[in-house]
C-alpha positions in Angstrom: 32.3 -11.0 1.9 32.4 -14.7 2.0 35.0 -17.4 3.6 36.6 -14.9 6.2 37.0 -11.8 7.6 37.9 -8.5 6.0 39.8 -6.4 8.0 40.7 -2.4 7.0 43.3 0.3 8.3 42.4 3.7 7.7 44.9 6.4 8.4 43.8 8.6 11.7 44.4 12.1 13.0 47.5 10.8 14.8 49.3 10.1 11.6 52.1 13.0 10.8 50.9 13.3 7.0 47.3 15.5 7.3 46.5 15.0 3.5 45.4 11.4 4.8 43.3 12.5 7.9 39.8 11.6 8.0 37.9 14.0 6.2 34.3 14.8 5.6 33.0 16.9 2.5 29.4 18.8 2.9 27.5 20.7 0.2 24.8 22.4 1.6 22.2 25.2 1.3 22.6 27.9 3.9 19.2 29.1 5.5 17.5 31.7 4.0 17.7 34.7 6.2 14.6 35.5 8.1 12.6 38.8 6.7 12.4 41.4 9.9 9.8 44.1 9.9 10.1 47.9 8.9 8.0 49.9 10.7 7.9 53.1 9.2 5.0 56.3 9.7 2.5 57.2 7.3 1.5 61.6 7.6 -2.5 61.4 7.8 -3.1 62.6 4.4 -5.9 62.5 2.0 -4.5 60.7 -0.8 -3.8 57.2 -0.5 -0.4 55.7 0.6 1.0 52.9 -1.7 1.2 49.6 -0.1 4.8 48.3 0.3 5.1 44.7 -1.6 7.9 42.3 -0.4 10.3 41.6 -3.2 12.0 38.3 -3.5 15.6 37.5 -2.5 18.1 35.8 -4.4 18.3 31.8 -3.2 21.7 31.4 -1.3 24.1 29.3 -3.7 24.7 25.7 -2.5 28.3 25.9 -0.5 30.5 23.2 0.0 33.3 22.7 3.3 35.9 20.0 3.9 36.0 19.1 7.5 38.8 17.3 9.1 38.6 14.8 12.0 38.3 16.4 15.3 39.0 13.0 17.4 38.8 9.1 16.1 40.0 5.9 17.7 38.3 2.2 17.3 36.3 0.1 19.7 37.6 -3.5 19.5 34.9 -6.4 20.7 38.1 -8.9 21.9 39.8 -6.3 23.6 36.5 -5.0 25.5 38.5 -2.3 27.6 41.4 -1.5 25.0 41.8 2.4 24.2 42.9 3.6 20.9 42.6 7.4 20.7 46.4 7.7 20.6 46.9 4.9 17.8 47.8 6.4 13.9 45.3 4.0 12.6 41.7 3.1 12.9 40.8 -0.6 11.9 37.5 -1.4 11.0 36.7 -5.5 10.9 33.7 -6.8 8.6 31.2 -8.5 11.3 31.5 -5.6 13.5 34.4 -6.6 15.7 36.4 -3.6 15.1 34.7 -0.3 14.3 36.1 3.5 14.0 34.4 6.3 15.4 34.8 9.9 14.4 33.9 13.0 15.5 33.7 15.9 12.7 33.0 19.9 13.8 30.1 20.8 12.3 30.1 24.4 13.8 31.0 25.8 10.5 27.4 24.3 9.1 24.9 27.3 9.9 21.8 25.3 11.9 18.6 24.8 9.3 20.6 24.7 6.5 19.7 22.0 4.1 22.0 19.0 3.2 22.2 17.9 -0.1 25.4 15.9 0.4 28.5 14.3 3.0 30.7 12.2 1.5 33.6 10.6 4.0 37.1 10.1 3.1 39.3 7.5 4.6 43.0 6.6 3.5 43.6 3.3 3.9 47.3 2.3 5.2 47.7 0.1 2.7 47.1 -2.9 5.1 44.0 -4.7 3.6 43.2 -8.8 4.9 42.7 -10.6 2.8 44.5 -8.1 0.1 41.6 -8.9 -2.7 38.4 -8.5 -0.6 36.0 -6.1 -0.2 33.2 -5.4 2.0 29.8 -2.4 2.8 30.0 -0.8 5.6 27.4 1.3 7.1 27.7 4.5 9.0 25.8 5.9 11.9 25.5 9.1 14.2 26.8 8.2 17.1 24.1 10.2 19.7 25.9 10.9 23.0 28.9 12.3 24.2 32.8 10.5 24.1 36.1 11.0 25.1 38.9 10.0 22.1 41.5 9.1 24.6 38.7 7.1 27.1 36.2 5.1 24.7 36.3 1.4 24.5 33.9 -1.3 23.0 32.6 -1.1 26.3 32.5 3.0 27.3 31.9 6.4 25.9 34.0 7.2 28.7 35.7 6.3 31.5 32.2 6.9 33.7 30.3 6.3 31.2 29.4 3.2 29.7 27.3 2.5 26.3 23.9 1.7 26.5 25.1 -1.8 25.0 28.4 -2.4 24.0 30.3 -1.1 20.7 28.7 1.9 20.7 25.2 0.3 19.9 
């Protein structure tokens, strides 16, 4: 975006109305399961004993879950120390002056499965500036631990602060 700033509201998971919540949609190939052994005894006989071949298992289908935000708020660079867990919105800024973060729970995901998708959805309140501008955002795993109603621009949590501030 050129010649100012765009600035976006996205509905959170304070807001009454959950068809808005943040919400993250994952197709994905469950593991396949892990052959165990049979062990099974053979009488000593004379005549030979057929050898047991494996046979081959039907490949799981591809599934597909809609997870909602577990906990959101956004980290503000001009108000360093500012919570916003509570807030019904999240505001993202174009520059990286405001940015949300999210937390999905991705317990229903079996580990080792393979993803072929994760597409996010965010409602926007409607609040758009300027009202005809668009921008790319990027998104990023955020790799330690935070607390919704604690995290700032500059803290995970209240004892713990980032590495470097807004969550970089």
């Amino acid at each position: 975006a050129s010649g100012g700033t765009v600035t976006y509201e996205f509905y959170s998971t304070e807001w009454s109305n959950p068809l808005v919540y943040p919400t993250l949609i994952v197709t994905y190939l469950p593991p396949a399961p892990t052959p165990s052994p049979t062990w099974t005894t053979t009488p000593a006989t004379a005549t030979a004993t057929p050898t047991p071949t494996p046979t081959a298992s039907a490949t799981p289908p591809w599934q597909t879950v809609t997870l909602y935000g577990v906990d959101d708020s956004y980290l503000y660079q001009y108000d360093p120390d500012v919570n916003y867990g509570n807030w019904w919105y999240m505001s993202l800024r174009a520059g990286g002056a405001k940015r949300p973060i999210l937390r999905f729970d991705l317990s229903s995901i079996p580990a080792g499965a393979t993803i072929a998708s994760a597409t996010l959805h965010l409602h926007t309140t409607g609040l758009q500036d300027p009202a005809d501008r668009s921008t790319t955002v990027s998104v990023y795993k955020v790799l330690r631990p935070w607390n919704e109603l604690q995290v700032t621009w500059n803290r995970a949590s209240a004892a713990d602060p980032w590495q470097m501030a807004g969550c970089n």
